[in-house]
C-alpha atoms as one frame of an Amber mdcrd trajectory, in Angstrom:
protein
  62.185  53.539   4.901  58.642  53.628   3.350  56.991  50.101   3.188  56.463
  49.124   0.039  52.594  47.957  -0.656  52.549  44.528  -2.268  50.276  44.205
  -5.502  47.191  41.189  -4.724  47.376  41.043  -8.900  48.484  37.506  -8.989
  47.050  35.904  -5.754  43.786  37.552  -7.545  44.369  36.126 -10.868  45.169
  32.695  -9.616  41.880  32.359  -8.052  40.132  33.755 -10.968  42.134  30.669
 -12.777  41.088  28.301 -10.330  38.517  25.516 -12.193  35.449  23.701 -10.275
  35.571  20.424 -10.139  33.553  18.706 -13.001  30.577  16.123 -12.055  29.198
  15.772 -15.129  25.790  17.272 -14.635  24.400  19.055 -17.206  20.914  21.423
 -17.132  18.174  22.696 -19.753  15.092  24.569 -18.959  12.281  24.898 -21.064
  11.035  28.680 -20.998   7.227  27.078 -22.491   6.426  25.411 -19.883   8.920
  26.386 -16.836  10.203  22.637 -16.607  14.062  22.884 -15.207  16.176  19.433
 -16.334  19.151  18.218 -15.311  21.114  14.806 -15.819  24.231  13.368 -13.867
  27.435  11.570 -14.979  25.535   8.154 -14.016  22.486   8.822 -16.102  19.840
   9.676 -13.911  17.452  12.166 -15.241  15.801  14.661 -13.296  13.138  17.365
 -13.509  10.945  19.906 -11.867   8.078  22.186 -12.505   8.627  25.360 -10.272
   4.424  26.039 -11.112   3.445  23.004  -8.762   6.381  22.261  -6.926   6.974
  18.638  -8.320   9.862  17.268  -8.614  10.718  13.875 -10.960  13.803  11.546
 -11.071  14.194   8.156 -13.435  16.654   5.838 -12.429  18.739   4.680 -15.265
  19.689   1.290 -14.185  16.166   0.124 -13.159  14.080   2.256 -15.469  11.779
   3.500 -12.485  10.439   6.520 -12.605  10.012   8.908  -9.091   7.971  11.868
  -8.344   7.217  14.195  -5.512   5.132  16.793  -4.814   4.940  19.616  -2.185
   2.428  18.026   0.369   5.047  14.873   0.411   3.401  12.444  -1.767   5.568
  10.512  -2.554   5.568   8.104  -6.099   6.839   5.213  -8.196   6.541   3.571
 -11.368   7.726   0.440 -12.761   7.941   0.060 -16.235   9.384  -3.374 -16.161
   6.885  -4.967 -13.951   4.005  -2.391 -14.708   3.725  -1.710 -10.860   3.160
   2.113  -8.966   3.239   3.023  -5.760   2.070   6.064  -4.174   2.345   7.841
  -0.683  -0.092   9.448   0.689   1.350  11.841   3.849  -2.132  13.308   4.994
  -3.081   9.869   5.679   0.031   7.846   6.183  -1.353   5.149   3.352   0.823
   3.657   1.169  -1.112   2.457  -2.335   0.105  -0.290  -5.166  -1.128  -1.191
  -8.579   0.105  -4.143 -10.589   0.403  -4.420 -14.302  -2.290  -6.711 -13.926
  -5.044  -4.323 -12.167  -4.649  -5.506  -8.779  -4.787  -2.571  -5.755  -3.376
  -2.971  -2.251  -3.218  -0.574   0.481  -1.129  -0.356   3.737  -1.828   1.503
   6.933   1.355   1.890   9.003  -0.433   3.341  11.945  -2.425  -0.316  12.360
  -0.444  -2.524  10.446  -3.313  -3.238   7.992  -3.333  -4.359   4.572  -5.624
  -4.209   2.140  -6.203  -5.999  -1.392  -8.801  -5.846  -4.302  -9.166  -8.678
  -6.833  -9.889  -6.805 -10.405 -10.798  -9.917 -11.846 -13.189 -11.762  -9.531
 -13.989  -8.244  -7.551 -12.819  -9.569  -3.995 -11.428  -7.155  -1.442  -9.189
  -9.068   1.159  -7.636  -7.481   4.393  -5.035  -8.815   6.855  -4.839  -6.516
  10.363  -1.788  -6.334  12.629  -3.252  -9.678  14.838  -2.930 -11.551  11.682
  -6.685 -12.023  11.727  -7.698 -12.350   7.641 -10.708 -10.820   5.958 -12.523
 -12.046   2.484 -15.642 -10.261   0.353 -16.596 -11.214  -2.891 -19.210  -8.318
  -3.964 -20.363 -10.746  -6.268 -22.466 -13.022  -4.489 -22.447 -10.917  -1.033
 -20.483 -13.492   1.065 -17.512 -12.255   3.639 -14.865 -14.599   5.136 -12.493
 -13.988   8.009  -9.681 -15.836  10.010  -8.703 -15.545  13.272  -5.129 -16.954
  13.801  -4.708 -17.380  17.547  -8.038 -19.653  17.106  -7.931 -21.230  13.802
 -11.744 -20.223  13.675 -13.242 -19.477  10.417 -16.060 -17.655  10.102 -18.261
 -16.600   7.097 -21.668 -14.783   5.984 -23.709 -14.684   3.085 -26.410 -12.103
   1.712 -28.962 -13.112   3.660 -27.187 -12.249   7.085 -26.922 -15.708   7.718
 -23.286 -16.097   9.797 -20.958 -19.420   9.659 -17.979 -20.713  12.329 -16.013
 -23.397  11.429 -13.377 -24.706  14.221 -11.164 -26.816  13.012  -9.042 -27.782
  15.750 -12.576 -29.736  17.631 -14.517 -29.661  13.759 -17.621 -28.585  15.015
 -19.368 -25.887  12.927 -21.600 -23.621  13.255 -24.046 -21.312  11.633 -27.132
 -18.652  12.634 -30.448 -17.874  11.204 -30.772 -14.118  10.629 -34.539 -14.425
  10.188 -35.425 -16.621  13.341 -31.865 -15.855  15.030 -31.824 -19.379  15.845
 -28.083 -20.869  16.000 -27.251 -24.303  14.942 -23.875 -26.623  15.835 -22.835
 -29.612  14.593 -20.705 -32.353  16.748 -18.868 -34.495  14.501 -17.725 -36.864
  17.042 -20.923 -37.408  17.863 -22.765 -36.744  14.814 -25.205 -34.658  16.683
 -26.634 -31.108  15.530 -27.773 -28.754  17.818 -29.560 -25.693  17.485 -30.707
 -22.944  20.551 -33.050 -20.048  20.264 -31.651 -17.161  22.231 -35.251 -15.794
  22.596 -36.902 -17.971  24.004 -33.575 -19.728  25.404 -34.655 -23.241  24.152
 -31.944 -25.541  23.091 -33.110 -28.783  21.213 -30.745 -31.874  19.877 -31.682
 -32.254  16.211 -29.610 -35.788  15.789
């Protein structure tokens, strides 16, 4: 008896039948300007530009808009609260912006952040030790903080340079132009002031 060969006809023409599962995403692409878009079931929005490699995504429940680009930067937007964010991968820095002008930085690698004042022009900075830093550009004064000591210690624009302790209260400041330092007891009352050049030390009080 021959064998008889069995047609794949149907088997074929089932598969050909067979429909993909729907999601509910839908493309466009603009031939003008290259831009490829594409939305979800959910809403989100999506685009790219094949030209520079960017990619953008808006998230329909929050309004806030994404974007990333080739070299992994990394952004967000807002619109609600008027904030954006940016990453920066060559150097690790992460950058903010609020509606209301204000910039801030963070540095993974040390654990520093950074923050500039738009209104009064004051740039602030908190490192990994908690230690705080203060400069008003204005007037040319700097503050810091030093946590483990409760010391606080300031300068003006002269180069003059202030301690305050406030655990004993005794203060402290220098002289840039004679380098004399000065200290003030306030137990005692007394003020003291030493000349590192010559090494004199004299009780004002």
């Amino acid at each position: 008896m021959i064998p008889r060969l069995v047609s794949s006809t149907p088997a074929t023409r089932r598969a050909a039948c067979t429909r993909p599962t729907s999601t509910g995403t839908t493309y466009a692409s603009d031939p003008t300007t290259g831009y490829v878009y594409a939305s979800d079931g959910s809403g989100g929005l999506y685009a790219a530009d094949p030209s520079s490699g960017t990619s953008f995504a808006a998230d329909p429940t929050t309004g806030v808009l994404y974007a990333a680009d080739p070299a992994g930067g990394v952004y967000a937007a807002d619109p609600t609260t008027g904030t954006t964010i940016a990453m920066v991968p060559s150097t690790g820095l992460i950058h903010a912006a609020d509606a209301l002008g204000g910039l801030y930085s963070a540095d993974p690698s040390t654990g520093t952040t950074y923050a500039a004042d738009p209104t009064t022009g004051a740039l602030y900075a908190a490192d990994a030790l908690g230690v705080v830093y203060a400069a008003d550009p204005s007037t040319g004064t700097s503050f810091a903080s030093d946590p483990s000591t409760g010391v606080v210690y300031a300068s003006d624009a002269s180069g003059a340079v202030y301690a305050a302790d406030p655990t004993s209260g005794a203060t402290y400041a220098s002289d840039p132009a004679t380098g004399v330092v000065y200290a003030a007891d306030p137990v005692t009352g007394s003020v003291y002031a030493a000349d590192p050049t010559s090494g004199a030390v004299w009780q004002l009080a």
